[in-house]
C-alpha positions, 0 to 999 in steps of 0.5 A: 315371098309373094307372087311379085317378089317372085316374078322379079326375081325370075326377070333377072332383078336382084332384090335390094330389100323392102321400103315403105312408101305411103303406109305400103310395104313395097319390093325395091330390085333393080338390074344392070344391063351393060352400064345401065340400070333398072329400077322398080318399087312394087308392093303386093297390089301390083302397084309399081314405078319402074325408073328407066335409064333414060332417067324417066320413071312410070307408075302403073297401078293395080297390074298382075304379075304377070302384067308387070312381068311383061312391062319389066320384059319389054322395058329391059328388051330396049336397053339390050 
């Protein structure tokens, strides 16, 4: 288990297994808050897409964990 897979787990996110997307082995999780879903694909550069509830997605390249800890913190806070 890497830093990322990690840092997921402890915002809360169940891990739903590994996916290969462009030759790169990425994390798939996803959480539920009230009826609503999170989703974020990320491999262990920091690249990630995280898909909202409003049915928007965003990719971010190249963050540290620590980074994309806070975007998954603060994505989650508005959906609260």
């Amino acid at each position: 288990m890497n830093r990322y897979e990690s840092m997921i787990r402890f915002e809360g996110f169940t891990i739903l297994g590994h996916k290969e997307i462009i030759g790169k082995e990425m994390i798939r999780a996803e959480k539920m808050i009230g009826d609503r879903k999170i989703s974020i694909i990320c491999d262990n550069n920091g690249t990630a897409r995280i898909d909202k509830p409003n049915g928007t997605s965003k990719w971010y390249y190249e963050k540290s964990y620590a980074q994309i800890g806070k975007i998954l913190r603060q994505v989650a806070s508005f959906y609260i």
